[in-house]
C-alpha positions in Angstrom: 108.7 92.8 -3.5 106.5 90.2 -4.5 106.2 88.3 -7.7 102.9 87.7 -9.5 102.6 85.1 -12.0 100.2 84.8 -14.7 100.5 81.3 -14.0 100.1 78.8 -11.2 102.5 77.0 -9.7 101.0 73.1 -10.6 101.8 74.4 -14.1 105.2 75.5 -13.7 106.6 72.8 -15.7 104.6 73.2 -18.7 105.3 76.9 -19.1 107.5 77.7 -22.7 110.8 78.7 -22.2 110.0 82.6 -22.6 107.5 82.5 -20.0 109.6 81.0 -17.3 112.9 83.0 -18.2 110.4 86.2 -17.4 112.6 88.9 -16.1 111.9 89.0 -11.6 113.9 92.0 -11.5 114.2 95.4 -13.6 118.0 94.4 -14.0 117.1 91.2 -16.0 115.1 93.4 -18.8 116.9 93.4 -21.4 116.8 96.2 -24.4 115.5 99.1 -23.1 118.1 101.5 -21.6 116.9 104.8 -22.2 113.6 103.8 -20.1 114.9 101.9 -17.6 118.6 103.7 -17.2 119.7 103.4 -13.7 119.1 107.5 -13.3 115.6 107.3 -15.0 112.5 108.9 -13.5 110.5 105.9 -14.6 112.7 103.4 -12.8 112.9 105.4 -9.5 109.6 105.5 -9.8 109.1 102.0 -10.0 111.7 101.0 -7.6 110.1 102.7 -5.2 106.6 101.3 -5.5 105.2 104.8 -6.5 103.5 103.5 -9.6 101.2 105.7 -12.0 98.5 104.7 -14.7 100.4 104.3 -18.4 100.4 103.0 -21.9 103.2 100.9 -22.6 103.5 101.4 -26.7 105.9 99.4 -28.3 106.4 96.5 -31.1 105.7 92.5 -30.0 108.0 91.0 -27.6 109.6 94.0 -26.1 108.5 93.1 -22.7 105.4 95.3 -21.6 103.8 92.4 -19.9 106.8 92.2 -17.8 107.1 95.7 -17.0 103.2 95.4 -16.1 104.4 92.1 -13.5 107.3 94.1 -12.2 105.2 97.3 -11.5 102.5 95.0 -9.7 105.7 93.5 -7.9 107.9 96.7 -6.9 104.4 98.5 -5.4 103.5 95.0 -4.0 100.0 95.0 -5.9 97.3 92.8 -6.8 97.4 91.6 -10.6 95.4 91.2 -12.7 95.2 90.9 -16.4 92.6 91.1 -19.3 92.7 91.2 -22.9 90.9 93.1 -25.1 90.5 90.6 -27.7 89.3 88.0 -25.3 87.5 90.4 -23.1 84.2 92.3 -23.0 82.4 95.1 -21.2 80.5 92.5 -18.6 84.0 91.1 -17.9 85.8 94.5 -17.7 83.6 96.0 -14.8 83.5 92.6 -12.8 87.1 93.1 -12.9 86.9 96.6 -11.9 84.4 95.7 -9.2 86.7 93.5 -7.2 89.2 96.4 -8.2 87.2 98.6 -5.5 86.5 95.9 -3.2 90.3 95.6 -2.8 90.7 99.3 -2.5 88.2 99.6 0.1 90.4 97.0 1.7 93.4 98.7 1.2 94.8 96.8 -1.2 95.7 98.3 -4.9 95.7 96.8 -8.3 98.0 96.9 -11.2 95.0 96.3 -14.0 96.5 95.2 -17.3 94.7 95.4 -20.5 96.7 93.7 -23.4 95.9 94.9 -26.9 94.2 98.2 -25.1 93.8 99.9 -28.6 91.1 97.0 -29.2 88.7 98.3 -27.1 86.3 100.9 -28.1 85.5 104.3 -26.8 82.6 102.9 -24.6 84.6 100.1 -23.3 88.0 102.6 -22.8 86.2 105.2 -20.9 84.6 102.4 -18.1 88.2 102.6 -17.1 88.3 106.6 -16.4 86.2 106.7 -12.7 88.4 103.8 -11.4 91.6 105.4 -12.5 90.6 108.6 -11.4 89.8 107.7 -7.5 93.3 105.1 -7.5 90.9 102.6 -7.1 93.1 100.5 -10.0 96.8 101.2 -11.4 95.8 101.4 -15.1 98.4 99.7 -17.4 97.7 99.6 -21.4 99.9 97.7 -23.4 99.4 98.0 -27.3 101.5 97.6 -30.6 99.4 101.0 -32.2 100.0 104.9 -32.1 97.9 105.6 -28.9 97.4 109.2 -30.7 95.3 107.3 -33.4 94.3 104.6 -31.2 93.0 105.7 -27.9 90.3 108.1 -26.8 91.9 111.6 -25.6 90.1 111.2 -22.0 91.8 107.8 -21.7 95.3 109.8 -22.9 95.0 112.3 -20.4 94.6 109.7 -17.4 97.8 107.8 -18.4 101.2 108.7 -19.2 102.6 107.2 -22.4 106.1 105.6 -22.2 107.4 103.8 -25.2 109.3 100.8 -25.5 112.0 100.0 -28.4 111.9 97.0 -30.6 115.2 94.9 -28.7 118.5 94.8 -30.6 120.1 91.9 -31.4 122.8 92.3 -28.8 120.7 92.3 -26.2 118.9 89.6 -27.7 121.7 87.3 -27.5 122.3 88.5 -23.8 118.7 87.2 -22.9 120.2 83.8 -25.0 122.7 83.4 -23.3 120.9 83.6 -19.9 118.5 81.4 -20.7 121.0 79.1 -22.2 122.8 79.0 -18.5 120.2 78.8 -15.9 119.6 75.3 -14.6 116.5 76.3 -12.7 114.0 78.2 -14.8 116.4 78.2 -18.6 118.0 75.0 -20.2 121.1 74.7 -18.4 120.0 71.0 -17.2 120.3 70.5 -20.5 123.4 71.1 -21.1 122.8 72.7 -24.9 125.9 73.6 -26.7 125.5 76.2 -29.3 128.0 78.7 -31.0 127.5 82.8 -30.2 127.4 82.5 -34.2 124.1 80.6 -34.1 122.8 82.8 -31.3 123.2 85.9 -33.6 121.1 84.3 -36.1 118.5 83.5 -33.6 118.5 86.8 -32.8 118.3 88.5 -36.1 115.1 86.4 -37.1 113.9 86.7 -33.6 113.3 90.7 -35.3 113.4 92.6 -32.1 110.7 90.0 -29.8 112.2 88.7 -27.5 109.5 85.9 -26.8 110.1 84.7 -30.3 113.9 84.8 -30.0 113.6 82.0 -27.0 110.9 80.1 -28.5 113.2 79.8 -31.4 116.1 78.4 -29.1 113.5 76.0 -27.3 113.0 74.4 -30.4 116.4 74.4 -31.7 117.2 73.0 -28.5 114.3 69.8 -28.6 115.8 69.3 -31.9 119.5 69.4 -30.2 118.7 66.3 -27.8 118.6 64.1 -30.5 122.3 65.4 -32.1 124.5 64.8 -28.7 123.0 68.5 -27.6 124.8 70.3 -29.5 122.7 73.0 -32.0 124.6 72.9 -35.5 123.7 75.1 -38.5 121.9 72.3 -40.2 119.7 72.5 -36.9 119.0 76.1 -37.2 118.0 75.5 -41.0 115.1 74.1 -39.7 114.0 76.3 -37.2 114.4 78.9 -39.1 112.7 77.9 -42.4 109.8 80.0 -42.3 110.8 82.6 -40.2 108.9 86.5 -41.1 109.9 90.1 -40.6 107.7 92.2 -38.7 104.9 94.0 -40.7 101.4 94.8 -39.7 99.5 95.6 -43.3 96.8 97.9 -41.4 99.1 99.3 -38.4 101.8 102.2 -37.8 104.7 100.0 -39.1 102.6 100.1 -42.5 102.3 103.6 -43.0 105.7 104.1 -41.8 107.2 102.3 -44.2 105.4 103.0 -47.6 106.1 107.2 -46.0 109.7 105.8 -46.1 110.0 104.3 -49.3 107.9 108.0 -50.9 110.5 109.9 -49.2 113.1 108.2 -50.3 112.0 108.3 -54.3 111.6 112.0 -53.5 115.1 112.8 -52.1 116.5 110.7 -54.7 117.9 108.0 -53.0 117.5 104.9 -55.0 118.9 102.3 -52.5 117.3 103.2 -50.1 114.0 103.3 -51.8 114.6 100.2 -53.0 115.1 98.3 -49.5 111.8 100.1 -48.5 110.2 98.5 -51.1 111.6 95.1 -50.5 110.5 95.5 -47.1 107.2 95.9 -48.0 107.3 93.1 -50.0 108.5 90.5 -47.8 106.2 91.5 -45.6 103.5 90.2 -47.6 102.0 94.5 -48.7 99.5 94.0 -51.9 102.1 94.8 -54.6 98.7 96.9 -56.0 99.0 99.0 -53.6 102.5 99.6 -53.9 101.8 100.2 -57.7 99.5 102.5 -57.3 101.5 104.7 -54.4 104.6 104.4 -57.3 102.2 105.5 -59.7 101.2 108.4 -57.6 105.1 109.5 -57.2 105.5 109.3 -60.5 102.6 112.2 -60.9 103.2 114.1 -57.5 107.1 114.4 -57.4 108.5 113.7 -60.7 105.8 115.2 -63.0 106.6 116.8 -65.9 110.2 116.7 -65.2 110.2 113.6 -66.6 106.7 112.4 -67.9 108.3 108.9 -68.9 108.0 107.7 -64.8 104.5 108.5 -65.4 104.5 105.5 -68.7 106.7 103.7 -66.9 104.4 103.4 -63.7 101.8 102.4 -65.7 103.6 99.8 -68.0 105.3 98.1 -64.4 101.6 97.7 -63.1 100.3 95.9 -66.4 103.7 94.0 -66.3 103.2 93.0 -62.3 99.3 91.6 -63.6 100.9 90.3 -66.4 103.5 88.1 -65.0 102.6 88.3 -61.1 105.3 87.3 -58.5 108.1 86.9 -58.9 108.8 88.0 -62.0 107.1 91.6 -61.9 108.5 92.3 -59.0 111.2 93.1 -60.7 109.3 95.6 -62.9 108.7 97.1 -59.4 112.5 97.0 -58.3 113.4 98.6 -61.7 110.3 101.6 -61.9 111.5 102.4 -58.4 115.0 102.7 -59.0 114.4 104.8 -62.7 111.9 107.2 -60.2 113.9 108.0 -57.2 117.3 108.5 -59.9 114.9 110.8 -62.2 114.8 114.3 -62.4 112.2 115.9 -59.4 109.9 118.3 -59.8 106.1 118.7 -57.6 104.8 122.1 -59.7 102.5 120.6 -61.7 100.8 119.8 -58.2 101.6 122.6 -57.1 99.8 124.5 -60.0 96.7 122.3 -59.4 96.2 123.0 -55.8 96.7 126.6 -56.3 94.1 126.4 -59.4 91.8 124.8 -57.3 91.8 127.1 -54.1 90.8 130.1 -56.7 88.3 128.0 -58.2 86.6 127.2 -55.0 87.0 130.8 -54.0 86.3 133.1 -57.1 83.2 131.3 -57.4 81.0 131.3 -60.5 83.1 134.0 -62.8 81.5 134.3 -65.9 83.9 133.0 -69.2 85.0 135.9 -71.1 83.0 136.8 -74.0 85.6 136.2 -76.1 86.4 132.6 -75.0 82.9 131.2 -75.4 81.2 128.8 -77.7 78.7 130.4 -80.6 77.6 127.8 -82.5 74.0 130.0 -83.1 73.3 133.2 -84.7 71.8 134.2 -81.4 74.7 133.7 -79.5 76.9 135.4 -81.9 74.7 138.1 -82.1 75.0 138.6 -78.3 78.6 139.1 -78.5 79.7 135.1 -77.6 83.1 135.0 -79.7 83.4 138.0 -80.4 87.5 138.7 -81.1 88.5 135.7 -80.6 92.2 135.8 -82.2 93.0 132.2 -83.6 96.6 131.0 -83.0 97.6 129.0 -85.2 96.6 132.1 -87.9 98.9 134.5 -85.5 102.7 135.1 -86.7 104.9 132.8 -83.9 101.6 130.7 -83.0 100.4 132.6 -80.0 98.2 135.6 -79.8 99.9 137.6 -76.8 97.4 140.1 -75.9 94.7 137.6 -75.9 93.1 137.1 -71.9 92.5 133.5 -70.6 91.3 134.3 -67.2 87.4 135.5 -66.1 87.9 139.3 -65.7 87.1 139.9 -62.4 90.1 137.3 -61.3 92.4 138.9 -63.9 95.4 136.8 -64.9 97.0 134.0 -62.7 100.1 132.1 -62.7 100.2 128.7 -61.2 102.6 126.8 -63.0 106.4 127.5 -62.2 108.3 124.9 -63.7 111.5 123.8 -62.1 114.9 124.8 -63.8 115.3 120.7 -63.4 115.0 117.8 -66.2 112.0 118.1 -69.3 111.3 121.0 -67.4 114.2 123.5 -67.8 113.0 123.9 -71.2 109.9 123.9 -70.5 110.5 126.9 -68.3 112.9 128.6 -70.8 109.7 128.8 -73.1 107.1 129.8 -70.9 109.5 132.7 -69.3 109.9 134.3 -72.5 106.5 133.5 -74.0 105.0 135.1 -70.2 107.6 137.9 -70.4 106.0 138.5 -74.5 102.4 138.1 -72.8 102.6 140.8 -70.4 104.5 143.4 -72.6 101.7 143.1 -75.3 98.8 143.9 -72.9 101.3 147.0 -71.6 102.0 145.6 -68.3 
């Protein structure tokens, strides 16, 4: 098996760590051991050099340019590499020219396109003829839902494998080793550092492995000047402005403000709470989060409790008020009072079922009854004719009086949930439905 290198070798020296501890071998990848499990298809596949086009989907640092090297290195393959940020369609076909000049040669190439989901439907589908006739080993890597991301002709070329964020444990693993080799890691070095320190690395390293070792290169330039030795008051500082993983337009995004809906919905007040904090550190607009609470507050608490509705409101004029970080906590607090309150959706459910009979009745005319006269003419013509006024009725509701256009007859949408405000509200409008349809002899 060979190794390709994105690099070559006059620059050896000046590589960062997490380049030069680049897995040679599937056995040094570290967190991913439902792909690459010993009894895997994908890793037969790959062992035995009988590589396939894919998309490699999974979060930053996980290690799908390595997998790219390795499958270029198992089927001993030309690589080559393009990005699709960097990259455009003149560059993408001169690429896939010498592509076909090595297949005519007999010679293949593993071709991989970084950031894939970047390229547009033109630029994707140049790739379709030359993946079609083998001509290239087609390897997308990319951080997005390929379902959203990539064109369905592209999809049906490739299959989709996807790669886990890498969990601390086998973060410090990949630590450790880089810690003890002498030749490619920083065992000349002789760095001392406690497994303690290596966890912490690892936790703010958030499942990227790349940023895990840059974060020990530092701490361990840092180290030289202490005897070596990497101390807590070491790690302070290269961990000072470390971030969690969020990307405000990406899956991640919509996964978590889904979380934190479905968590206010099921009632689950912690748990909506972290979601929210999540969001939070990871720099969402706290507008938008207002306005998705506000939207709870109306979809899935309704009138079981109409106070989540205020209290939406009265959180986003405190947030604008105050800003961060004081009305947050306005936030913190609306979100915990929503996802303890009472649930209850049928006042949305009413709506959507009001508005599929008002799109599909058409233009019923308004009962005679129910309609404005304020002419002679019109009164004359029947408009208001015996009308029953409530308020002059004994109990405050005429019973036998129709709300509905005739020729839809009378409807029931709302069905209030035997839940908060609302069990009472549905003890009245039982009885006062029950009272309804006995007066007009149903």
């Amino acid at each position: 098996m060979r190794t390709p290198s994105l690099f070559s070798a006059n620059a050896v020296e000046l590589r960062p760590l997490a380049e030069r501890m680049r897995p040679r071998r599937l056995d040094e990848v570290v967190g991913q051991n439902r792909l690459l499990a010993a009894d895997s298809a994908f890793r037969r596949a790959v062992e035995s050099g009988r590589v396939h086009s894919m998309i490699l989907w999974g979060p930053p640092g996980c290690g799908k340019t390595t997998l790219a090297l390795l499958l270029a290195g198992y089927a001993n393959a030309r690589f080559e590499a393009i990005s699709a940020v960097l990259s455009g369609l003149p560059e993408v076909r001169r690429v896939l020219a010498e592509a076909q000049h090595r297949f005519d040669a007999g010679e293949r190439t593993v071709l991989f396109v970084d950031e894939v989901h970047r390229f547009n439907k033109t630029q994707q589908d140049a790739f379709l003829p030359h993946i079609e006739r083998g001509s290239i080993v087609f390897v997308g890597a990319t951080t997005e839902n390929p379902s959203f991301e990539l064109n369905s002709a592209l999809l049906s070329r490739c299959r989709v494998h996807v790669l886990e964020s890498v969990p601390s444990e086998a973060m410090v693993a990949a630590l450790q080793r880089a810690l003890q080799d002498g030749e490619r890691g920083l065992g000349a070095l002789g760095i001392q550092i406690e497994s303690g320190l290596l966890q912490q690395i690892a936790l703010a390293a958030d499942g990227d492995v790349r940023r895990a070792l840059t974060l020990l290169e530092i701490a361990a330039e840092l180290a030289q000047s202490d005897a070596g030795r990497v101390t807590e008051a070491t790690l302070l500082q290269v961990l000072a402005d470390r971030t969690r993983r969020f990307d405000k337009g990406g899956e991640q995004f919509y996964d978590q403000i889904s979380a934190l809906h479905k968590c206010v919905r099921s009632s689950n007040p912690d748990a909506a709470l972290y979601w929210l904090c999540r969001m939070l550190d990871g720099g969402c607009d706290p507008s938008y989060l207002l306005r998705r609470l506000l939207r709870m507050s109306i979809e899935d608490i309704g009138l079981a409790d109409p106070r989540a509705q205020q209290m939406a409101l009265a959180a986003w004029d405190t947030y604008e008020r105050l800003g961060s970080p004081e009305g947050e906590l306005a936030m913190a607090q609306l979100t915990l009072f929503m996802a303890s309150a009472a649930k209850s959706n049928a006042g949305y459910v009413a709506y959507k079922a009001a508005v599929a009979d008002v799109r599909q009745a058409g233009t019923d005319e308004v009962p005679l009854h129910l309609r404005n006269a304020p002419t002679r003419l019109m009164k004359s013509l029947g408009y208001g004719a015996d009308y029953q006024y409530d308020h002059d009725i004994e109990g405050g509701v005429a019973l036998d009086q129709r709300g509905f256009p005739e020729a839809l007859g009378e409807r029931v949408y709302y069905q209030p949930v035997p839940r908060g405000m609302e069990l009472q509200i549905k003890e009245k409008l039982d009885a006062l439905r029950a009272a309804r349809a006995q007066a007009r002899g149903e």
